[in-house]
C-alpha positions, 0 to 999 in steps of 0.5 A, a space after each residue: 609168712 606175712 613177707 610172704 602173705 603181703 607179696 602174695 597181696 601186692 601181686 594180687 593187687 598188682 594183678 588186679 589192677 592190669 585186669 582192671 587196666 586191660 579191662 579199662 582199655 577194652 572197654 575204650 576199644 568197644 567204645 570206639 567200635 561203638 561210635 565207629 559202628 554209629 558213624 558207619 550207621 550215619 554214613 550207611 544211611 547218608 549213602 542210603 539216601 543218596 543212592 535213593 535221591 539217584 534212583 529218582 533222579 534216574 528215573 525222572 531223566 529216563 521218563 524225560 527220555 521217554 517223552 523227548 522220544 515220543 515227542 521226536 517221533 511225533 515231530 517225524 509223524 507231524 512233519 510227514 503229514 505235513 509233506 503230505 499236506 504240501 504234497 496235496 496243496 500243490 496238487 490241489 493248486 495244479 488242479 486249480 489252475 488247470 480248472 481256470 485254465 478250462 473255465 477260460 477255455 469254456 467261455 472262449 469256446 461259448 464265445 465262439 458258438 454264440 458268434 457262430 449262431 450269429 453268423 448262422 443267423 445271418 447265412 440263413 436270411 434270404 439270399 438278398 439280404 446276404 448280398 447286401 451284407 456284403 455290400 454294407 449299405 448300399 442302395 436296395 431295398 432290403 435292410 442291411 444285414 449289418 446295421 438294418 438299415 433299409 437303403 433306396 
């Protein structure tokens, strides 16, 4: 009976020691899935800021976007105007000239109206004068029509 009480023993020791083994080695396992879970936890919040650190950037390069949009639509805005403008400056210029082109034209013609109020002037003197302004200084006795002088 004690062969067999002591096998019984030995197995049960035995047994007792693949438990504790098996046990030993799930115990290993779960820690390896424990720092497997802790370094998958790490990597996860690695990409976690990563991904946050792309979402600002997107964010920046599409607010950069936004504004080089505006910006270019105001540079098309800035650069019709200015076509108008350069559009009103040239009309502005041509009215100009044509201004001095008629102020000339005015003064000539004020020249020309006080030469002729002259000339009326003369052709209204007496008819003696006028002949003696056809014959510049000669002998007469009326003033010369030209210089005033009264020959005799």
């Amino acid at each position: 009976v004690s062969d067999a009480a002591s096998l019984s023993a030995e197995e049960a020791c035995l047994s007792l020691q693949r438990a504790l083994s098996r046990y030993t080695e799930k115990e290993s396992l779960l820690q390896q899935v424990e720092i497997s879970l802790e370094e998958q936890a790490e990597q996860s919040r690695l990409l976690q800021s990563q991904l946050d650190a792309a979402k600002c950037k997107l964010k920046a390069t599409q607010t950069s976007l936004k504004r080089k949009s505006e910006t270019t639509t105001k540079l098309r805005e800035a650069q019709k105007q200015l076509l108008t403008l350069q559009d009103e400056k040239k009309r502005a210029d041509d009215w100009e000239k044509e201004a001095k082109r008629w102020a000339i034209m005015r003064r000539d013609l004020i020249k020309t109206i006080e030469d002729l109020r002259i000339e009326v002037g003369i052709l209204k003197r007496p008819a003696a004068t006028s002949i003696l302004s056809v014959v510049h200084c000669k002998h007469g006795t009326m003033p010369c029509a030209k210089c005033g002088e009264v020959m005799s």
